[in-house]
C-alpha positions, 0 to 999 in steps of 0.5 A: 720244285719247291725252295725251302727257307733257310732262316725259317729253317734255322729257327724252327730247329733252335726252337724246337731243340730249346723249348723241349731240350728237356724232353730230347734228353728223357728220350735219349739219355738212356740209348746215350749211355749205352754208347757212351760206355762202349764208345769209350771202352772200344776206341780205348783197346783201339788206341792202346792196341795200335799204339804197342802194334805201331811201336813193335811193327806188328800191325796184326795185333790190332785186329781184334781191336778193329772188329771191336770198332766195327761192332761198335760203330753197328752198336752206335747206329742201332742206339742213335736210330732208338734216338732220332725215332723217338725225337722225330716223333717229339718234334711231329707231334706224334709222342710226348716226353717220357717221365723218366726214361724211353727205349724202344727198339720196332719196325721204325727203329729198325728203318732208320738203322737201315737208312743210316747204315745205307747213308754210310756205304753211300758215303764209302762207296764215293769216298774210297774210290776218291781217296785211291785216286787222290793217293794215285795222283800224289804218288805221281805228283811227289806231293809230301804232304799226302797223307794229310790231305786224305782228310780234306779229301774224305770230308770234302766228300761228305759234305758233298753228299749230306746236305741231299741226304742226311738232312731230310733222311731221319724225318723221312724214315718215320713220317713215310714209308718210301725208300728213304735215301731215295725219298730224301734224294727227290725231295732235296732236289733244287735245294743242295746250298740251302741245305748245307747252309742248314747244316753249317748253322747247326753243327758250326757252333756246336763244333766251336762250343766243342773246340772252345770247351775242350780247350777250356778243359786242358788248361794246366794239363798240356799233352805232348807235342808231336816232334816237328821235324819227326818222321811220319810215323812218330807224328802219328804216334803223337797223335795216337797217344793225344788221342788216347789222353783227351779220350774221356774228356771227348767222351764227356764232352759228346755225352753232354752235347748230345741232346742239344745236336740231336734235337737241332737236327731233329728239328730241322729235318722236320721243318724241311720234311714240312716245307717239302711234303707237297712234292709227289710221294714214291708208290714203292714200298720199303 
């Protein structure tokens, strides 16, 4: 059971995702519009659709704006596996960066979709039973602030299942042909903290650049402030409606940060691939 560098780690990703940011962006800036533009448009019917369903009681007509979101969200997945593919390789050394532009979508996009997509009903078939129970135990408790605590409940799961996953998922998808998930599971092993560590390192301070850019951005342009002593539903719809007018700032702020997250996590996963490659490869084909 081999242990994986932390700060090693860390480095090789900020150096990889600085020195050839130009490159991660020729790579994905084309596949990033595309889910940029439905990104905004698809959350945009959903919040308007959910707002007017919430203010007249009618929780059906937001059905066709959730089909909408699950097209989008299978739409998202197919556009970042064209992303990370290409990315992967960048940082393998297996490709250069294009002149202009690159999109490409075979056997090795269609692996990492798949394994993105399995990563998410992995998160889902953990995370649903997890919140029915913590909701059972509320209801019990008389806890009131339930619904908030949902949130902390379903990240709470995520993060514990990422660092084993995630990690090592996009690097393991291109460079090898095993089962990925459970590839990325065999190799992981022994290394859980120092992987979120890794993560912590990566996606902390994008997260803060995030909060500090946005924040920077609604200076003079305050949004409406849910009532405090408003009932549940009117706090919801505060949010809703909050939600709706940073949407394309959101949206902006994501398009930008996009190549810097993308190749961090590109970098990484192939650093720890790197350290880690000398464990026994699994003999079952995909």
């Amino acid at each position: 059971m081999r242990r994986i560098e932390v700060v090693a780690t860390i480095r090789d990703a900020y150096v990889f995702a600085v020195t050839h940011l130009g490159g991660v962006i020729g790579l994905i800036w084309v596949p990033m519009v595309l889910a940029t533009i439905m990104g905004f448009f698809s959350l945009q019917r959903y919040y308007n659709d959910f707002i007017t369903a919430a203010a007249s009681n009618n929780l059906s007509a937001v059905g066709p704006s959730v089909l909408m979101m699950l097209g989008y969200i299978v739409a998202a997945l197919l556009l970042y596996a064209v992303m990370f593919v290409a990315v992967v390789q960048l940082a393998l050394g297996a490709r250069g960066a294009p002149q202009f532009a690159h999109f490409a979508f075979g056997n090795l996009e269609w692996r990492m979709f798949r394994s993105f997509a399995a990563f998410v009903c992995v998160i889902m078939a953990l995370a649903i039973p997890a919140l029915i129970a913590a909701n059972a135990i509320f209801a019990l408790a008389r806890i009131p602030q339930a619904t908030e605590l949902m949130p902390v409940i379903f990240y709470g799961v995520v993060l514990a299942i990422m660092p084993r996953f995630f990690v090592l998922l996009p690097t393991v998808a291109v460079a090898e042909s095993a089962p990925v998930l459970r590839r990325a599971w065999m190799l992981s092993a022994g290394n859980f903290w120092r992987l979120l560590a890794v993560l912590l390192a990566i996606f902390g301070p994008i997260l803060l650049l995030f909060t500090g850019l946005a924040e920077l951005a609604l200076i003079g342009h305050p949004l409406p402030v849910p009532p405090a002593g408003g009932t549940q539903d009117m706090r919801m719809m505060a949010a809703l409606i909050q939600a709706r007018e940073i949407l394309p700032l959101v949206s902006g702020l994501v398009f930008l940060i996009s190549p810097l997250l993308v190749g961090l996590l590109a970098g990484a996963s192939v650093s720890v691939w790197r350290a880690l490659k000398d464990e026994p490869a699994l003999d079952i084909a995909v």
